[in-house]
C-alpha positions in Angstrom: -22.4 -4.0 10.2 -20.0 -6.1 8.5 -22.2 -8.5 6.8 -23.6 -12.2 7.8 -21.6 -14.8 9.2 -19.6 -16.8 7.1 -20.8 -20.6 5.9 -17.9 -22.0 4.8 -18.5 -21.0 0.9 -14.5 -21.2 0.6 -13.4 -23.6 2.6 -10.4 -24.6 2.1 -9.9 -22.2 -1.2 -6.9 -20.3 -2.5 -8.4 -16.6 -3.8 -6.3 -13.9 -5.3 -7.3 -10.6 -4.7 -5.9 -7.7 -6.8 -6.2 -3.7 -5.2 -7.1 -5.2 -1.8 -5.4 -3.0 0.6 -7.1 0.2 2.3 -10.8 0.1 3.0 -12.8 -0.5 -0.2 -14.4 -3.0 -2.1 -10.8 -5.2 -2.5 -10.2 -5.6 0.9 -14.0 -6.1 2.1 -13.3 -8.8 -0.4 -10.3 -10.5 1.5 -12.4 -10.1 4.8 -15.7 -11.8 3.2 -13.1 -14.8 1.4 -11.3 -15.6 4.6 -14.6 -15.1 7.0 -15.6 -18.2 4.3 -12.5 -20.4 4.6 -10.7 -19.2 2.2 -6.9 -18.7 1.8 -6.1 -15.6 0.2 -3.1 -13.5 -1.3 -3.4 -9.6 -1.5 -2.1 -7.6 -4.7 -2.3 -4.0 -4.7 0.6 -1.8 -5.7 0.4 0.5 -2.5 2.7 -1.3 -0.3 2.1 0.4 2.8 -1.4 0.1 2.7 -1.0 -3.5 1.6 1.1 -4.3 4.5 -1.2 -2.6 7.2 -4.4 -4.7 5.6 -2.2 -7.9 5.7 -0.9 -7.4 9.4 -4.2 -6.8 11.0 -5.9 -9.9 8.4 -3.1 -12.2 10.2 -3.9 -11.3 13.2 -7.5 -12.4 12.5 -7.0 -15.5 10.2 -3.1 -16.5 11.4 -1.8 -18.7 8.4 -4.3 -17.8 5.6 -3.3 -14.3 4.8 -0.7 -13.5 2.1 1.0 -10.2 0.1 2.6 -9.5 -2.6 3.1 -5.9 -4.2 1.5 -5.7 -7.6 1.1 -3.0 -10.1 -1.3 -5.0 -12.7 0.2 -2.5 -15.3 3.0 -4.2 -15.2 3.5 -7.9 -16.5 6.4 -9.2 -14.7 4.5 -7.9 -11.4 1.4 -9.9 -12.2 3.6 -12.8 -12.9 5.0 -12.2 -9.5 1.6 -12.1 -7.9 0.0 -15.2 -9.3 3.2 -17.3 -9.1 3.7 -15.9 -5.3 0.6 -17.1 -4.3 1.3 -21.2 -5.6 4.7 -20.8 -4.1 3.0 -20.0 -1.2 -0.4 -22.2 -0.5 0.1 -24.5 -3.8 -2.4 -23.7 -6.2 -5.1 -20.9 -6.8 -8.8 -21.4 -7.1 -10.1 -18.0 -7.6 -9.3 -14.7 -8.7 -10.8 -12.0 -8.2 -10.1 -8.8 -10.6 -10.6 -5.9 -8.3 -8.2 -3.6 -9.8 -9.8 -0.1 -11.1 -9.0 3.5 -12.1 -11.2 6.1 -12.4 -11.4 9.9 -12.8 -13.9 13.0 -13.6 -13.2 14.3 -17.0 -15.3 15.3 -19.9 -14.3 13.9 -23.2 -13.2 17.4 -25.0 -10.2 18.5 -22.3 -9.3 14.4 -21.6 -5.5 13.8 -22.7 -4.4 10.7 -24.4 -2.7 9.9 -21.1 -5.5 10.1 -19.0 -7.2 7.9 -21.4 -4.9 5.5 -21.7 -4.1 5.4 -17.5 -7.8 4.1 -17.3 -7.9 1.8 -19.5 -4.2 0.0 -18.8 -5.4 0.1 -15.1 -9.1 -1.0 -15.2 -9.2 -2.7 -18.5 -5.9 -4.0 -19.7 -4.9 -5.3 -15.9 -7.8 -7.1 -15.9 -7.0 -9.1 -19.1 -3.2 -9.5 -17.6 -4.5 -11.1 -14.2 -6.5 -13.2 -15.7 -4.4 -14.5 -18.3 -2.2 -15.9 -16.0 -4.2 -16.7 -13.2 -6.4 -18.3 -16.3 -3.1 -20.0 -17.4 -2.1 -21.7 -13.8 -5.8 -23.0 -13.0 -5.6 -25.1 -16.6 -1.8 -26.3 -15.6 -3.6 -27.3 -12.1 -5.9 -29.9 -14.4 -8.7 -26.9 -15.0 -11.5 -25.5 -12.2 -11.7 -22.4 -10.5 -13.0 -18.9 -10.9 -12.6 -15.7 -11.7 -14.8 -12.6 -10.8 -14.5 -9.1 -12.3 -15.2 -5.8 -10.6 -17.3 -4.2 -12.9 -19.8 -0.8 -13.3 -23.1 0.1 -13.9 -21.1 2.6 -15.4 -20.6 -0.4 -18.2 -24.3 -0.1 -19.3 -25.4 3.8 -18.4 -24.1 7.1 -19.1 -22.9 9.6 -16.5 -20.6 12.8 -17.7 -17.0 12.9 -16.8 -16.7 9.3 -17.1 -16.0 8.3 -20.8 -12.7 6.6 -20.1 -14.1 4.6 -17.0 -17.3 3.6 -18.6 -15.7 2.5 -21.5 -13.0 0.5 -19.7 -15.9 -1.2 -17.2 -18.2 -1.8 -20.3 -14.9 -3.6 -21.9 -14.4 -5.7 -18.4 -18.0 -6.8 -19.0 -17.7 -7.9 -22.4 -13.7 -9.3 -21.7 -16.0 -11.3 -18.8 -18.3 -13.0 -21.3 -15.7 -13.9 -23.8 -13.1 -15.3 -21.7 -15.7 -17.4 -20.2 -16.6 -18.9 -23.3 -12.4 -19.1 -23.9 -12.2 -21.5 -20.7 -15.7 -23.5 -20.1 -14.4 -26.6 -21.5 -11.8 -26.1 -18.9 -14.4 -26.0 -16.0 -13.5 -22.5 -15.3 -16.3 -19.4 -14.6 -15.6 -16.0 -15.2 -18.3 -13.7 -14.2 -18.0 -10.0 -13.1 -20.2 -7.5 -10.6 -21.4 -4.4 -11.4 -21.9 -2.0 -8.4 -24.0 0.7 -9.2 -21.9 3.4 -5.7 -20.2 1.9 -3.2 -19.3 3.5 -0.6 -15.0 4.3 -0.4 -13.2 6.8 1.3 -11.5 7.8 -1.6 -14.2 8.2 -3.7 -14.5 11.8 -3.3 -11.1 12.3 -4.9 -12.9 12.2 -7.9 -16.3 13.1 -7.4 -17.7 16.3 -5.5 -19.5 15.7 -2.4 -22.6 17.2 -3.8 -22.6 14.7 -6.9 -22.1 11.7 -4.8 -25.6 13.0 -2.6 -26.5 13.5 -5.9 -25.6 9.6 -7.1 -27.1 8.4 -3.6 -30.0 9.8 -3.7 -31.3 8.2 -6.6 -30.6 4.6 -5.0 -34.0 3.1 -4.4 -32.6 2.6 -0.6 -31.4 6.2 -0.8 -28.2 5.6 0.1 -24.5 4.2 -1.2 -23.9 0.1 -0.6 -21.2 -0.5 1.9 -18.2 -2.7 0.4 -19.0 -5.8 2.3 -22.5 -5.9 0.3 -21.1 -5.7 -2.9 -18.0 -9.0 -1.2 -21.1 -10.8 -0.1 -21.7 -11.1 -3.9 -18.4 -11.9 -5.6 -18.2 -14.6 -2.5 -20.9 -16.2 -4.0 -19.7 -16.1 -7.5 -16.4 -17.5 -6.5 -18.0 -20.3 -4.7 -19.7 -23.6 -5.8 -22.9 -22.1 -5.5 -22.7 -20.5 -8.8 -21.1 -23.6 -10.2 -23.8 -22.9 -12.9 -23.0 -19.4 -13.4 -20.4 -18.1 -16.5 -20.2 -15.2 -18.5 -22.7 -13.1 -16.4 -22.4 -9.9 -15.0 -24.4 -9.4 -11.8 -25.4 -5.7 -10.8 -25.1 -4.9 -7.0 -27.2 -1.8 -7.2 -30.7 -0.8 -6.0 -30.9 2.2 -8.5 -34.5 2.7 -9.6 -35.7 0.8 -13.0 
């Protein structure tokens, strides 16, 4: 399954989606926006993969798919991205912070660098996208949304993962700040929080036997498939949350 039909949430829309190529949450993202009406321009810094998710979007959505290369470490690349897109369809109405970086170490044998890769990558390129994506929405006359890909990982402890829980616990409180920063502009930020989604690269960094582990504890006993957690940020980024700032939303069926 794929997930439900699309309703026109985005119709007519302009989303940015950062590490959308491949098969995970980003580009379930892309599918989910464009199933909805939306217009949307993939980032990700893997430009193979990028270009494979764009052709076979295009073929599905001929007109409303976009790419441009971004490594959201880099400043001039993020520039490239966001400034890409409004060359391209105009404007941009959402964004939606996908980017992460994760890894399994405990804190006594982590290096500086390792540290400091998370962070830039998950925390630091969040701030970047949205500062200009923030920056371009208020030139437009103000609206629009931004949605953050955060972690349960923000709130609860799991070994290994200091440098990734801190970075998704900073996402969340980046999240409620910058929505205070931009309210008066009519812009939301919110972010998710998935609890284990389910990736193909996942188990890069985590044994097979501690993601059975992870999903095994889910009160469906199982991980969520991408789509499920898209199904969510779609709704963020729409008008149905026109309500809806500062909040971070788990997508997780972990018991209480």
């Amino acid at each position: 399954m794929t997930g439900p039909t699309g309703r026109g949430l985005l119709l007519g829309k302009v989303v940015v989606v950062t590490a959308a190529a491949g098969a995970g949450i980003g580009s379930a993202v892309a599918r989910r926006c464009l199933d909805e009406g939306a217009r949307v321009v993939l980032g990700d810094s893997h430009e193979r993969r990028l270009g494979e998710t764009r052709d076979k979007l295009s073929d599905l959505h001929p007109g409303r798919v976009w790419a441009i290369p971004c490594d959201v470490t880099d400043e001039a690349g993020v520039g490239r991205l966001i400034g890409g897109a409004v060359s391209r369809y105009g404007r941009i109405d959402v964004l939606v912070n996908n980017a992460g970086l994760g890894g399994n170490r405990p804190v006594p044998q982590m290096s500086d660098d390792e540290w400091h890769r998370v962070l830039d990558v998950t925390l630091t390129g969040t701030f970047r996208c949205t500062r200009a994506a923030l920056r371009q929405m208020i030139a437009q006359g103000g609206g629009g949304a931004v949605v953050n890909n955060a972690s349960v990982l923000g709130w609860r402890a799991q070994a290994g993962q200091a440098h990734y829980a801190a970075a998704k616990a900073g996402v969340m409180a980046f999240t409620r700040c910058t929505a205070l920063d931009v309210a008066g502009h009519g812009i939301r930020v919110n972010a998710v929080a998935p609890s284990l989604a389910a990736h193909p690269y996942l188990s890069r960094v985590i044994s097979e036997t501690e993601l059975a582990e992870l999903a095994g504890r889910e009160a469906f006993g199982r991980a969520a498939q991408p789509w499920e957690v898209a199904t969510v940020i779609a709704f963020l980024a729409s008008d149905y949350a026109s309500y809806l700032t500062g909040e971070v939303i788990s997508v997780s069926s972990q018991h209480a």
